[in-house]
N, C-alpha and C positions, 0 to 999 in steps of 0.2 A: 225581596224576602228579608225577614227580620230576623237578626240574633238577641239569644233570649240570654241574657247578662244576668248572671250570681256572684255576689262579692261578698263573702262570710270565712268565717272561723267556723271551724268543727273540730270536736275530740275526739275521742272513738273507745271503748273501754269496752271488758267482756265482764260479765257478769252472770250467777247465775240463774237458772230460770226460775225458783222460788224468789230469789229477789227482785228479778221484772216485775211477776206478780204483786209486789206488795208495793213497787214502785207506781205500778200503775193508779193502783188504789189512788195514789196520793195525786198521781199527777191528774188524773179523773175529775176531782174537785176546781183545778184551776187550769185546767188546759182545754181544748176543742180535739175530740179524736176526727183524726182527718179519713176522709173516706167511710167512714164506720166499720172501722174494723181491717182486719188484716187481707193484703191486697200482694199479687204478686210485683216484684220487679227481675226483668231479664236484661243482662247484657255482656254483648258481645265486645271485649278487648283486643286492642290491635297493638302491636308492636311491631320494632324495626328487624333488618335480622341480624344486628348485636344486641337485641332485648337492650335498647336501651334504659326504654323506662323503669324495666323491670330491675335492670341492676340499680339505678338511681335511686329507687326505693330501697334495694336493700343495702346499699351501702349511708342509705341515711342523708342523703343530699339536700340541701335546703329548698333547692329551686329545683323544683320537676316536676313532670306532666303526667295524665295518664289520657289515652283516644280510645273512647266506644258508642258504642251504637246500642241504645236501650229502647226498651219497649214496658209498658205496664200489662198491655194484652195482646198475647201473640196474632190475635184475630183481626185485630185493629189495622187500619192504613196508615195510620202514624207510628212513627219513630222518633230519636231525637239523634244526631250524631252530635257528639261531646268533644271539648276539650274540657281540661279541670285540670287548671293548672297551680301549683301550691310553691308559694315562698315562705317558708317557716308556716306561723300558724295560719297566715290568710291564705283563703284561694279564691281562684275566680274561675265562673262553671260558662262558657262560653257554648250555646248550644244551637244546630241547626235544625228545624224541621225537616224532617223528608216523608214522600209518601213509601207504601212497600215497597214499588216496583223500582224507585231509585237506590232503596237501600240495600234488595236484591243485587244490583248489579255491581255497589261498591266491594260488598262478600265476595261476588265470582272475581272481582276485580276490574272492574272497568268504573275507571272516577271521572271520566266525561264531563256527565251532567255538573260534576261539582264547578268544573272550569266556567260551565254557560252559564253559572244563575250570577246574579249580580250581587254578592255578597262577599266582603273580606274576607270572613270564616270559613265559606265553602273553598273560594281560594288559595288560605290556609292548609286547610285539611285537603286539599287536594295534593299541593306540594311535598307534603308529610306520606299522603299513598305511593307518588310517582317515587319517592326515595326510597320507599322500599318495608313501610308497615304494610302486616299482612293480620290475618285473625291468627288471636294463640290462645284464647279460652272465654267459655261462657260461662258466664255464673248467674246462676240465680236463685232466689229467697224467697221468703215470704218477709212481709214487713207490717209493722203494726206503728204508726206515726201521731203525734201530737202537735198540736199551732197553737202557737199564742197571741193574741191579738198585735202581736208588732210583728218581727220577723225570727223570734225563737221559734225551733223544731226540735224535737226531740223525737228519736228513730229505736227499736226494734228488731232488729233482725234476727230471724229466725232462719232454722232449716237449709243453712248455705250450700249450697251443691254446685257440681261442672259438669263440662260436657264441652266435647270436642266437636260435636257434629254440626258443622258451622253452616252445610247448604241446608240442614233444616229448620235453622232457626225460627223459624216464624211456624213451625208443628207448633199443636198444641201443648203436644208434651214430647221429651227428647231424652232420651237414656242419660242418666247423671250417676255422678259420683258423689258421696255424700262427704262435706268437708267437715261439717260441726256436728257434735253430738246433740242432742234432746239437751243435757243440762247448761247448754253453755247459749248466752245470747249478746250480741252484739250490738251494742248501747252508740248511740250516736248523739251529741249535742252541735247542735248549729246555731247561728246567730252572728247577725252583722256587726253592729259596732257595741254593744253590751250584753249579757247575758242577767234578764231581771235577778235582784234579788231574793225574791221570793220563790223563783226553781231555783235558784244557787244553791237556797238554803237545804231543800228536799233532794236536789240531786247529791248534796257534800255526806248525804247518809249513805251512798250506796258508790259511792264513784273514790275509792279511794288512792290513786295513779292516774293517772293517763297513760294509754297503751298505744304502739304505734303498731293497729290490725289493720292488715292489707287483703280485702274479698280477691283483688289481684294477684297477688303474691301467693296466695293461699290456692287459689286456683294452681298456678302455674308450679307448684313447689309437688302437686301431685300429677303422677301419670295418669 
């Protein structure tokens, strides 16, 4: 089994949602929308039980991780179980396939299968379950994405919501809580080793900070 390796920079900024819209416009002209259009993402976050990661992130740490298990369609047999782990600005997205019925069993908790596949990562993440990460929140969005012919993305997010109810994950739909308002959207930039100049130049109109927005944090900071 193969691990699927991301090594990029990403910023993350909130903006409002009249200014998506006029960002799009522009980005419309030089960018590829990926998927056509806006597509869900679900996932399920785990931590230890001193919330490690979670204080790591809020105390600001340079080097820290976060472990979840995503999905784009609850209906689907694929998942992906994650690490994403960030030193300053790079991170690297280290990612498992599984089908449902392995990722069912890692939620009720039994990480077994991870032990038998022959893989680093699954061995990894197995290590990290048996110590003692368990689920502490789902979050999910809707997202509206752009590609550039190298490896810039530029992300979208809308409509951030949680939800505790972690055996039903894979419902089609799951009682949430809603974290963002309608005006507010959550602006993501990716890119490995440069960011073109020519998005530099259309994003410097709309991105005026860099924000340090955590979907995780933000889940977890509400009951």
């Amino acid at each position: 089994m193969e691990t699927l390796k991301t090594l990029r920079h990403e910023f993350k900024y909130v903006i409002p949602y009249e200014e998506m819209l006029r960002l799009r416009k522009e980005l419309d002209s030089v960018l590829t929308l990926d998927r056509g259009g806006a597509y869900l993402v679900r996932s399920l976050y785990f931590d230890d039980f001193n919330d490690t990661d979670y204080y790591d992130k809020l105390n600001g740490e340079m080097v820290r991780k976060k472990v979840r298990l995503r999905t784009y369609d609850p209906e689907s047999n694929l998942t992906k179980l994650e690490i994403k782990a960030k030193n300053d600005i790079h991170q690297l997205k280290e990612s498992l396939v599984l089908d449902k019925g392995e990722s069912k069993k890692i939620i009720k908790g039994n990480y077994d299968d991870l032990l038998l596949m022959d893989n680093p990562l699954a061995w990894k993440l197995h290590e990290l379950f048996i110590t003692g990460y368990r689920p502490k929140v789902i979050i999910e969005y809707d997202r509206i994405a752009y590609i550039s012919n190298t490896t810039t993305r530029i992300t979208f997010d809308l409509n951030v919501r949680k939800s505790n109810d972690f055996d039903n994950f894979f419902n089609k739909k799951l009682n949430y809580f809603e974290l963002t308002n309608k005006a507010d959207v959550i602006l993501e930039v990716k890119f490995d080793r440069f960011l073109e100049p020519y998005i530099s130049k259309i994003l410097n109109k709309y991105t005026n900070r860099y924000q340090s927005v955590s979907k995780y944090i933000m889940g977890r900071n509400v009951m």
